[in-house]
N, C-alpha and C positions, 0 to 999 in steps of 0.2 A: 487409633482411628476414632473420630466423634461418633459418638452414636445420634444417629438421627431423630430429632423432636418430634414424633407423631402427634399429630392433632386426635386423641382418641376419642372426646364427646362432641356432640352435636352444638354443645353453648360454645364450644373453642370455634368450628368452620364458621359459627353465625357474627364471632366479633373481629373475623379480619375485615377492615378499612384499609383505604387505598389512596382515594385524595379526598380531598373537601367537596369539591362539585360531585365526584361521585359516589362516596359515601351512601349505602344503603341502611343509616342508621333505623329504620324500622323496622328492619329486618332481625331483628335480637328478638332472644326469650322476654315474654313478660313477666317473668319473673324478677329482672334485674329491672329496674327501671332508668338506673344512669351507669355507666361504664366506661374506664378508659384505660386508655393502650394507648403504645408506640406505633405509629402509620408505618414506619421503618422500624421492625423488630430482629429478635437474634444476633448473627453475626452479619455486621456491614463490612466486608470489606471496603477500604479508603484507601485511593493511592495519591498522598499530598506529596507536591513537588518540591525538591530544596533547591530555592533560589532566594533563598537571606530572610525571607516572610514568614508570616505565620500563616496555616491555611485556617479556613473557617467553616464549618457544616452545622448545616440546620436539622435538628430535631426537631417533628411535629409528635404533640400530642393530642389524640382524637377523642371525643367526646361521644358517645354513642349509648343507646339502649333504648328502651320503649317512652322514654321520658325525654323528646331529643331538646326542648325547654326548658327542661331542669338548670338550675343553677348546681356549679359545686365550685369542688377545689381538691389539688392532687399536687405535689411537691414533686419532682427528680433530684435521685438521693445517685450516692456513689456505692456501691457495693462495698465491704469493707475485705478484709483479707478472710476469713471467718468464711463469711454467706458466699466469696467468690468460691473458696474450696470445699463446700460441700456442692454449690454448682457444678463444678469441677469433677467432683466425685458421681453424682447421677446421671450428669450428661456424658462424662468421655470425654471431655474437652479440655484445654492444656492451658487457658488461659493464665496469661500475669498480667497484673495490675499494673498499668502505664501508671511510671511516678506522677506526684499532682502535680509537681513543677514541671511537667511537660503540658500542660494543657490547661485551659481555663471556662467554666461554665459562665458565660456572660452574660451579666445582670441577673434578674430576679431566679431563681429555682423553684420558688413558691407562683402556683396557677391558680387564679379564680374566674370560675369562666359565668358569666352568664347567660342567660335563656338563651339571646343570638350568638352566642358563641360555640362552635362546632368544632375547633380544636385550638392550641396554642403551638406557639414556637420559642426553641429553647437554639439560642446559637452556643457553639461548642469552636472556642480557640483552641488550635493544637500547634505547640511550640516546634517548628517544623526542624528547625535547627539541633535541638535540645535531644528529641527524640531520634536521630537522624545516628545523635552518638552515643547511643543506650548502647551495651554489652549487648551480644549478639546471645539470643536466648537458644536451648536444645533441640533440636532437630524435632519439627512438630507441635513445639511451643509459640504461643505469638502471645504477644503485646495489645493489651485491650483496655477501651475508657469502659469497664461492668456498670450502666446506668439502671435505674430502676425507679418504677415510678412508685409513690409510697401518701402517707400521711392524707388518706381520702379515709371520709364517711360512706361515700358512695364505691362502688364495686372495681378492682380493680385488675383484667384478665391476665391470670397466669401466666399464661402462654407466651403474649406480646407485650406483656409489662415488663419488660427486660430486650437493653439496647445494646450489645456489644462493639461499638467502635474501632476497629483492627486497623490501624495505621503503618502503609506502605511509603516504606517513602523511596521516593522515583527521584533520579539525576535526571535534570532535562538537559535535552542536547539540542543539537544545531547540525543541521545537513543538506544537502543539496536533494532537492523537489526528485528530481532527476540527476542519478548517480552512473559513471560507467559513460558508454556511449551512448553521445545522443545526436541523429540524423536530421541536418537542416539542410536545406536545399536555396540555393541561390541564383535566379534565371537568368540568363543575359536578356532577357525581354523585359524590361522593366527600369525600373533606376540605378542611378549608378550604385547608392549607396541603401543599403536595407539594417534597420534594427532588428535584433533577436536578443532574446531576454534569457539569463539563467537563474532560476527561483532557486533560494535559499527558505528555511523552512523551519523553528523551532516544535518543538510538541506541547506548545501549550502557547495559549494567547498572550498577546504581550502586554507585559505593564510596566514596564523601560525603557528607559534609552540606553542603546548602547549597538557598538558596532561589530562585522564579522571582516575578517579580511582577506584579499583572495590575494592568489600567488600564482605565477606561472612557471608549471613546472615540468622542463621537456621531457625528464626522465620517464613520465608514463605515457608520452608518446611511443616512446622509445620501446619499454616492455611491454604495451597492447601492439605495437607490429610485429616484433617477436610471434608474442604468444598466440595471434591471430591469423599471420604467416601475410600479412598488410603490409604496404608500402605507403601511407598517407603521409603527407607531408607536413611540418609542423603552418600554422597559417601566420605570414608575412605579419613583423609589429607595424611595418607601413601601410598592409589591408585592413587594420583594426585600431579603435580606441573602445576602450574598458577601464571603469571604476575599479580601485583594487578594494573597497569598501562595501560593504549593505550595510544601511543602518536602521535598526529596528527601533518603535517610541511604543509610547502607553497609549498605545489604540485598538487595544486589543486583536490586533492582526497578527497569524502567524507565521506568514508567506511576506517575502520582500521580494524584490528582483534586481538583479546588477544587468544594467543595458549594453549593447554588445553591439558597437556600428562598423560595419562592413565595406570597405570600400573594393569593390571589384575592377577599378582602374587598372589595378597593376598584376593582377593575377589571370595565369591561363585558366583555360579547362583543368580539374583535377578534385582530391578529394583533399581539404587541409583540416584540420585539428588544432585548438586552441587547448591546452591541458591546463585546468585550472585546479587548484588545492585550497581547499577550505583551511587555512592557517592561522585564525587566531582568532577570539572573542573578546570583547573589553568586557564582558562578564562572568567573573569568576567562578561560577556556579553553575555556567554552564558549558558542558562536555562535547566538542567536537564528534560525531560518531565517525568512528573508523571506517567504516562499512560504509558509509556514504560523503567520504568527505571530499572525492574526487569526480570531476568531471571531465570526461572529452568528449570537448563540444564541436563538433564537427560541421563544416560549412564545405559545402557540395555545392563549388559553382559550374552550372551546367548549361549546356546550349537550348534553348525552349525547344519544347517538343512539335515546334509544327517543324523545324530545320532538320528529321528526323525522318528519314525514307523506309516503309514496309518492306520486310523481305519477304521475298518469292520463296519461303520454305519449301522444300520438298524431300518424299523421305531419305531420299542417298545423302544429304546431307548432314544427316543425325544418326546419331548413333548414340547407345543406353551403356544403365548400368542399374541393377545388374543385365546381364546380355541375353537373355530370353524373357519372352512374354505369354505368359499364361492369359491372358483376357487382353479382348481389343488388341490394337495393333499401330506401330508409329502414323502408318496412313490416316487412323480413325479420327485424328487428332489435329489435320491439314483439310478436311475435305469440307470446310463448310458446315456440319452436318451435326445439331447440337446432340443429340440420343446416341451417337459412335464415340468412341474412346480412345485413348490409351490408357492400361495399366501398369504399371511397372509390376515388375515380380511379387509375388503373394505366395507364392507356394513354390516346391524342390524344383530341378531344373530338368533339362529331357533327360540328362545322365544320373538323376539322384542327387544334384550338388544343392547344397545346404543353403536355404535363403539367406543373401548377407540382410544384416539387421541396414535401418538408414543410418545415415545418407544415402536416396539414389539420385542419381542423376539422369539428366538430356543433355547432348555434346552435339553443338551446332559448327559445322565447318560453313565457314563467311566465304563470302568471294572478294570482298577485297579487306584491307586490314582498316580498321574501328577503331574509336577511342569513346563513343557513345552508345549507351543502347538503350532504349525501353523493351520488358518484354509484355505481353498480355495470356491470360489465358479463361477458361470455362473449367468450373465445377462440373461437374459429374450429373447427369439430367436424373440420374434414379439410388445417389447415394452421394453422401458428403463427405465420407468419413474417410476420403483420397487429399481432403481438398489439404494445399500446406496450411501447416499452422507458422513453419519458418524455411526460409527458403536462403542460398548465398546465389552470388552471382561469380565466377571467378573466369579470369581471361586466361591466353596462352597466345603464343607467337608461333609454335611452332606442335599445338596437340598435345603434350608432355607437362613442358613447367609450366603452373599456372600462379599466376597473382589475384590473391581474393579481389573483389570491385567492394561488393557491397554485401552485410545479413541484415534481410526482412523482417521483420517480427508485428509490424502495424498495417492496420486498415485490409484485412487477407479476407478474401468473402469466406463465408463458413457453411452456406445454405446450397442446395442444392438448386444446380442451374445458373449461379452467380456470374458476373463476368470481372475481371480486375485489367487493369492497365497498372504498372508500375509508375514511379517516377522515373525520369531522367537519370541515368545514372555515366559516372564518367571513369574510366581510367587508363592504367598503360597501354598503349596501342596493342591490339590484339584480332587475331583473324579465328581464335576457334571461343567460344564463349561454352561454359555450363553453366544448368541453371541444376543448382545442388539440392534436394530439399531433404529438409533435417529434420523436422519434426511433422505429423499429420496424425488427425482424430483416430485412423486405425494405428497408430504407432509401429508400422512394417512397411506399409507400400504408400504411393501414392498415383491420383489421375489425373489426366487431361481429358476433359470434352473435345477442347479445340485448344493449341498454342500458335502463337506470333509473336513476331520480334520486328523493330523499328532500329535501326541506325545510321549514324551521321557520315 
């Protein structure tokens, strides 16, 4: 374990600097009358990215003491193997000396500063390649540039006269902005055809050209209905045109976007999915991530919500789960009345039965059979912590089997008193609807002030 650099005198707190504009160099003992340190001292961590370049970082060295006029001069030397391992041995720290051929002190080492001069800059190349394929050192050991400033007349602070450079070196990857599913919506009130964008995303600014390539791949439609118990369709190559390209340049942007146009001529009501695969880079250095290299992008074309009639909720219609109610009651929740409620179960049941953890649900018998719905409802007027944080929608034909519609996870009020309307949401014809909700602030139950439902 390092043992930690206490500042133990009053001359060390007085010579940390920080930048140039703010620098409090009058603030020193008068007994030093010129002084100089590292602005960035001890251990820096550095995380340089390998992508065929060399990175670069700037060393400042500060000028400070009661003399902030004075002229001097101060060199940055390298620690040798000697002065690193008695460091080593006082501090508790594991350091090894980055070979020189990984890294380069660029231009002068030697500083002369005068009167208006209040600190200098030393650039530091690090051979990002070179170092990338150093032998993996022992568990608690790292790799450091040990600088040190040296060869002054004038005073030079212990403390922060000493730079340790730690170089990480980071693979950069490439990934989609938005990974998994993502929920667009497409109205019949409108044009026929609509653009949606799916951003691509590097972790670092760009200073290349070069391309990523997309792929369409039905198999993870396939195993997200599986695994989701969904029926979404894949979306028609005659509803779509799509670049299979993004191409990123030296503009330092890290965000591209592939355009995505939609034509709703040929398609009914439903929910469809375009499965796309992040498949390939023309730059070698940079690593697809696993974790985010898939998208289903999902296009929900739905009927505008004015084509959308209010239901006459009332409570024989609904029915819960779990099947008692400790607080409030299904009526509290239809009457109008924003200060009344329902709560779903919180506590044991009138026999003793053991609160099921969520999912709970509301199970709406329709009067006639749907393929649309919006629902809305009210936060809680004296507590939020019922409100969903995620919610599903899931239909049925016949009360029993059910097909998920749609999971919520955006724009959910969170304040108490809030009101929400969903989107439009579309799927297989269905006359009983729950609205399932899965996750909420108290993580057991959750409320209604007031619910309603609209369908087509």
């Amino acid at each position: 374990m390092k043992k930690k650099i206490i500042f133990v005198s009053l001359l060390a707190a007085f010579l940390m600097t920080h930048t140039a504009c703010e620098d409090e160099k009058g603030d020193y003992l008068s007994d030093f009358s010129t002084i100089l340190s590292f602005r960035n001292s001890g251990e820096i961590p550095l995380d340089i990215y390998s992508t065929g370049d060399d990175t670069e970082y700037q060393v400042v060295i500060n000028k400070g003491g009661s003399e902030l006029k004075a002229t001097t001069e101060v060199s940055v030397g390298v620690m040798d193997d000697a002065a690193l391992a008695i460091y080593n041995a006082e501090q508790w720290t594991f350091y090894k000396a980055l070979p020189a051929t990984c890294y380069e002190l660029k231009g002068e080492t030697k500083f002369n500063f005068a009167a208006s001069d209040m600190y200098k800059t030393l650039d530091v190349v690090l051979k990002t390649e070179l170092i990338k394929e150093l032998p993996a050192l022992k568990s608690g050991e790292s790799y450091v540039i040990p600088l040190q400033l040296q060869n002054s007349t004038d005073s030079i602070n212990s403390k922060i006269g000493m730079a340790f450079i730690q170089p990480n070196v980071v693979i950069p990857t490439v990934f989609f902005s938005k990974s998994g599913y993502t929920q667009n919506f497409f109205s019949d009130n409108g044009p026929v055809k609509m653009n949606f964008t799916l951003p691509v995303e590097i972790s670092l600014p760009s200073n290349w050209d070069f391309s990523c390539g997309l792929t369409i791949d039905e198999t993870l439609l396939d195993e997200y209905n599986t695994e989701n118990e969904c029926d979404y369709a894949l979306l028609p190559t005659s509803a779509y045109t799509m670049g299979t390209t993004v191409s990123f340049t030296n503009d330092k942007e890290s965000v591209k976007e592939a355009n995505i146009e939609v034509d709703r001529t040929s398609l009914e009501y439903g929910n469809y999915v375009l499965p796309v695969r992040l498949s390939s880079c023309t730059k070698p250095q940079f690593v697809i991530d696993s974790d985010k290299s898939t998208s289903l992008y999902a296009i929900s074309y739905v009927p505008d919500a004015s084509k959308l009639s209010k239901v006459a909720l009332t409570e024989s219609m609904i029915s819960i789960y779990p099947t008692w109610v400790n607080e409030g009651s299904i009526a509290e929740m239809l009457d109008g009345v924003a200060d009344t409620y329902f709560h779903s179960a919180w506590g044991s049941g009138p026999n003793g039965e053991a609160l099921p953890p969520l999912p709970h649900w509301i199970q709406v018998e329709l009067p006639k059979e749907c393929t649309a719905v919006s629902i809305g409802y009210q936060v809680r007027h004296n507590n939020a912590n019922g409100a969903p944080q995620q919610y599903s929608l899931a239909g049925s034909m016949d009360g029993v089997n059910f097909s998920k519609i749609a999971t919520v996870t955006d724009d959910l009020p969170a304040k108490t008193g809030e009101t929400y309307t969903s989107p439009v949401f579309v799927g297989k014809p269905f006359k009983y609807l729950r609205v399932i909700v899965e996750k909420t602030g108290s993580g057991n139950s959750f409320a209604f002030a007031e619910f309603s439902m609209s369908t087509n």
